[in-house]
Every structure is written in structure tokens, then in C-alpha cells.
ZAMARGU-4260 file (C-alpha; in steps of 0.2 Angstrom, whole numbers, plus 5000, padded with zeros to 4 digits):
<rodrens>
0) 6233/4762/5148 | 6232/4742/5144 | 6219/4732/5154 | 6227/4720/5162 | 6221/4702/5170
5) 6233/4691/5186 | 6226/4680/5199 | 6226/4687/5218 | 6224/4676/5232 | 6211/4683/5246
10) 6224/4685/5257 | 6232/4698/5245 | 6215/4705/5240 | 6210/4708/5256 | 6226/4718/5259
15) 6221/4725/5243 | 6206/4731/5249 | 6208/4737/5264 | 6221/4748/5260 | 6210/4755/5243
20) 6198/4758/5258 | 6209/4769/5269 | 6216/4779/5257 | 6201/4780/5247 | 6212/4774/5232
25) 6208/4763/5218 | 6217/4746/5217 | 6224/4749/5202 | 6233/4764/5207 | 6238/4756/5223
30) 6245/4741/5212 | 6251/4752/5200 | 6262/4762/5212 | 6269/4747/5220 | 6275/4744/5204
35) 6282/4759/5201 | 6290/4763/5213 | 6298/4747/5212 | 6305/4750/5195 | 6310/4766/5200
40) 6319/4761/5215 | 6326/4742/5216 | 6330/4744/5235 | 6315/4750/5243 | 6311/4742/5255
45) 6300/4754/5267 | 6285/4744/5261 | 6270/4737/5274 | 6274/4720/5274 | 6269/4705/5277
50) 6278/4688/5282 | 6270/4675/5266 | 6262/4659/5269 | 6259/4646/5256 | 6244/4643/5256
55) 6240/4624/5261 | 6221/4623/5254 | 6218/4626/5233 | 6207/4639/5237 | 6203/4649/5221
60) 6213/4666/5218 | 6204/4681/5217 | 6209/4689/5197 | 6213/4710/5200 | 6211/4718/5183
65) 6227/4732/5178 | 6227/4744/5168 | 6242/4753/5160 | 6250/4767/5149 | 6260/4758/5134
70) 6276/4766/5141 | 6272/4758/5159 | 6268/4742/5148 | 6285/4743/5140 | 6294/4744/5155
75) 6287/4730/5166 | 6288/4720/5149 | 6308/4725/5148 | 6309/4720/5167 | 6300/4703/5163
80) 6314/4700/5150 | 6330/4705/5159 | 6322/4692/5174 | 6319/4681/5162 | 6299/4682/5166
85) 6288/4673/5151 | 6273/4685/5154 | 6269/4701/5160 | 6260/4694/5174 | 6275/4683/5182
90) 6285/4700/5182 | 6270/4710/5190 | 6267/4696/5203 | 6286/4697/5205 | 6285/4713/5210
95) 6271/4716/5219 | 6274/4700/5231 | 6292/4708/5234 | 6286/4724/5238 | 6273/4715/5253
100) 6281/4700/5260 | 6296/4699/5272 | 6301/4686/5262 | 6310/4691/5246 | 6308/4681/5231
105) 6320/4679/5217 | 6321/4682/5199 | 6322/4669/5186 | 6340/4672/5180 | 6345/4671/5202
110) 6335/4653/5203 | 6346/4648/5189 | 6362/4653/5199 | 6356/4648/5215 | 6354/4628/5204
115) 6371/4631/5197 | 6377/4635/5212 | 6370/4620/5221 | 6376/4610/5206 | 6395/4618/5210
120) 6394/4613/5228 | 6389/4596/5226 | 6402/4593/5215 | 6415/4601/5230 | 6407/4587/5242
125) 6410/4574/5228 | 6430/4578/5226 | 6432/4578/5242 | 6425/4562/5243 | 6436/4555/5231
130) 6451/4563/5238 | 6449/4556/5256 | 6444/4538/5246 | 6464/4541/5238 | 6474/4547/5251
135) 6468/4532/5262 | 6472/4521/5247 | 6489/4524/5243 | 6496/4531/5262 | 6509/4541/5253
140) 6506/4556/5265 | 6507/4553/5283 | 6489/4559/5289 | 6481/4560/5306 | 6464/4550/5300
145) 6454/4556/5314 | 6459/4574/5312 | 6453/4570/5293 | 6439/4561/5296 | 6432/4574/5309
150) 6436/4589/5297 | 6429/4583/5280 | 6412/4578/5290 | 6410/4595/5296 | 6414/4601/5279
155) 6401/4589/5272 | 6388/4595/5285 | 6391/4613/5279 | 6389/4609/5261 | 6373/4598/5265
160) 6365/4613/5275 | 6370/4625/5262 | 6363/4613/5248 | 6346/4613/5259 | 6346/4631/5259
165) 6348/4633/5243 | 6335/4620/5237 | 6324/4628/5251 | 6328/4644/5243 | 6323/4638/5223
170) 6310/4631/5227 | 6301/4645/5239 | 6303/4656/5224 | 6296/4646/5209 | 6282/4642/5222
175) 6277/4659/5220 | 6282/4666/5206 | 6276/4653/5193
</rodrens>
């Protein structure tokens, strides 16, 4: 096994504990099985969990020390990679904050999608935009303008709130992961 050092907040560590103190279980081995059985199966989700909070105060982390085999080492290093992790430790807090919280958090590789994504909509508000500023230009097409005007602002709404929630969404996740 490789010894192993990430921060914890109290919160976490308290979780941590108590749950070492029920079952009478070192925390390793509760953090190692969380892991585990996370690797081992992407979509459980039968977990305790807990709704995450970002903590408001900078109050220091609490550092839990892990300890793995080289094969287990491997494995969350290879997981790091494909969700394109720097370090170990971002994939393990990955995973282990995925496997407490309601909330889910995503991986590297889906922040990147979820900016490309916002980039792509954007860009559809932008068009339109330029389509509406044309077709009143030139009046070639008879148009209803009040039919037009009401339907690109709800479109515009819509791509707003789905910007928000993607932003939202980005920025939840770097949050906690980094």
C-alpha cells in the first residue's frame, strides 16, 4: 500500500469519524472502500449522503492520511487521467465527495464540455441576434414583428437561464474539486 496525504474539512472528518466509530472500522478502509466501490461501479449511488455546503469561513481542512496497494495506486492514478485529474488527490476527492453529497460533481473533461457548451449557446443567442437585426433591415419577408419579437425574447430567456446553469454548474464543481 502507498501512504497517502489530501486535506478534509471537519465537516467530512466528522463524518469520517463517526462512521470509523460505528463500525468500528479504520478510516482508511472506510475511504478506501468508498473508493472502490466506486471504481467498481460508476453508478452507485446507494451511498449515505449528504447535501454539500461551501463552506463560507476558511477554516483550515483536516489532512486524512491513505494508504494503498500499487495496483489500487494505479487504478485511481488511471482514473485521474481519463478525468483529466493532475494528482491523485483531485481524483480521490473526486470520488469520495461524489460518493457523500447529493450534489454530484463533474469531471474535468465534463467542465470542459459543459464551457464548450456554453460557448455554443451563446453563439446561437448571438445569430439570432443578427438574424432579427437583418430581417428588420431589408423587409424582404413579410413578418409579424410582435410574434417575432415575443418569440426570440423567450428564446433568449432560455438560452440565458441555460447559460446560468451551466456557469452555475462549472463553477460548483471546480469549487470543489480543485
Amino acid at each position: 500500500m502507498k501512504k497517502f496525504k489530501f486535506n478534509i474539512n471537519d465537516e467530512n472528518l466528522q463524518f469520517l469519524e463517526n462512521v470509523s466509530k460505528d463500525t468500528h472500522t479504520p478510516k482508511s478502509k472506510i475511504l478506501n472502500t468508498i473508493i472502490h466501490s466506486f471504481i467498481q461501479n460508476p453508478q452507485n449511488q446507494k451511498n449515505n449522503k449528504l447535501d454539500y455546503v461551501k463552506e463560507k469561513t476558511k477554516e483550515k481542512n483536516k489532512e486524512v492520511r491513505l494508504f494503498f496497494t500499487q495496483n489500487e495506486f494505479n487504478l485511481i492514478k488511471e482514473a485521474a487521467t481519463k478525468n483529466n485529474h493532475s494528482f491523485v488527490t483531485q481524483e480521490c476527492r473526486f470520488r469520495i465527495l461524489n460518493s457523500i453529497y447529493n450534489d454530484k460533481f463533474s469531471s474535468g473533461i465534463e467542465l470542459r464540455q459543459f464551457i464548450l457548451t456554453t460557448t455554443a449557446i451563446n453563439r446561437i443567442g448571438i445569430n439570432l441576434n443578427q438574424l432579427n437585426r437583418e430581417l428588420r433591415k431589408r423587409s424582404v419577408a413579410k413578418i409579424n414583428e410582435k410574434n417575432l419579437d415575443m418569440t426570440l425574447k423567450d428564446i433568449i430567456d432560455k438560452i440565458d437561464t441555460l447559460t446560468l446553469n451551466l456557469v452555475s454548474l462549472t463553477k460548483k464543481s471546480q469549487d470543489k474539486i480543485l
